[in-house]
C-alpha positions in Angstrom: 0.0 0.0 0.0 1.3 2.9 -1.1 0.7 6.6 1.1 0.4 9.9 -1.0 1.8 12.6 0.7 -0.8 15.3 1.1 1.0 18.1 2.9 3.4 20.5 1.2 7.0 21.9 2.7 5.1 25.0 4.3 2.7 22.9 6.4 5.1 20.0 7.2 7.2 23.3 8.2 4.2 24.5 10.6 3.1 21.3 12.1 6.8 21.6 13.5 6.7 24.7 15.3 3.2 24.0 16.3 4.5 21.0 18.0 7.6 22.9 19.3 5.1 25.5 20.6 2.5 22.5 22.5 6.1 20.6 24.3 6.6 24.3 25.7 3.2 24.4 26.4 3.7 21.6 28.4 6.2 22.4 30.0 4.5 25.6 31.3 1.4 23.9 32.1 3.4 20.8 33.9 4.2 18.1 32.0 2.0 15.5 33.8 -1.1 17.3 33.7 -4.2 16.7 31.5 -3.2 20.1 29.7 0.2 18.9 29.6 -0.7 16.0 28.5 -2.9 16.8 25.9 -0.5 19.2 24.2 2.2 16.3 24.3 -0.2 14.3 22.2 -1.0 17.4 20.2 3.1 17.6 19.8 3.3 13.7 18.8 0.8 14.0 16.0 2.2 17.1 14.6 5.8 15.9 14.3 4.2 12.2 12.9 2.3 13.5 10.2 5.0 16.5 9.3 7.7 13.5 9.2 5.5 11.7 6.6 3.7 14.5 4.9 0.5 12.5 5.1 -2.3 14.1 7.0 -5.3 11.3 7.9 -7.9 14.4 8.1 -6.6 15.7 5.1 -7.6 12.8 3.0 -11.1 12.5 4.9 -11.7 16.0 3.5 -9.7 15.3 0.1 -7.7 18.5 1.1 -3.8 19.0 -0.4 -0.8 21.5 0.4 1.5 20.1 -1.9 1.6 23.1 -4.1 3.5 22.9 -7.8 6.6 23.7 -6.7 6.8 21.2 -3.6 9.1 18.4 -4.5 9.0 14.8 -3.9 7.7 11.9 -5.8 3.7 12.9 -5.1 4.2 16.4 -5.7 4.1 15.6 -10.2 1.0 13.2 -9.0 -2.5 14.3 -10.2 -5.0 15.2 -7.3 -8.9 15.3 -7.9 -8.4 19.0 -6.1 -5.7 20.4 -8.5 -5.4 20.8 -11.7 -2.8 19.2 -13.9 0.1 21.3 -15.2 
């Protein structure tokens, strides 16, 4: 089974300092926490789906951010939500 990536460089870029921001977060709020906690799962998902560039949600909602000049062997794919070049 093969994944598309569905997330261009500028998202995979800001899931990472949204899950740089939630570990501080967590740190502020106290690690153990439910807020803590929850913001250290936030973290976790961010940096999982910005190391794969696949987004679950994203492909509920048949959404893409790999724009035409993101690179990477999805990026020449076509996508029901973009038009071919």
């Amino acid at each position: 089974m093969t994944v598309r990536t569905n997330e261009g460089r500028i998202d995979r870029g800001l899931r990472v300092l949204l899950a740089a921001g939630a570990v501080a977060g967590s740190g502020v709020v106290g690690w153990t926490t439910a807020g803590g906690v929850v913001l250290l799962v936030v973290a976790a998902v961010m940096l999982g789906t910005a190391a794969t560039g696949f987004c679950p949600l994203y492909r509920l909602l048949g959404i893409t951010t790999v724009g035409r000049g993101d690179t990477g062997k999805d990026a020449q794919e076509e996508h029901p939500l973009r038009p071919a070049a």
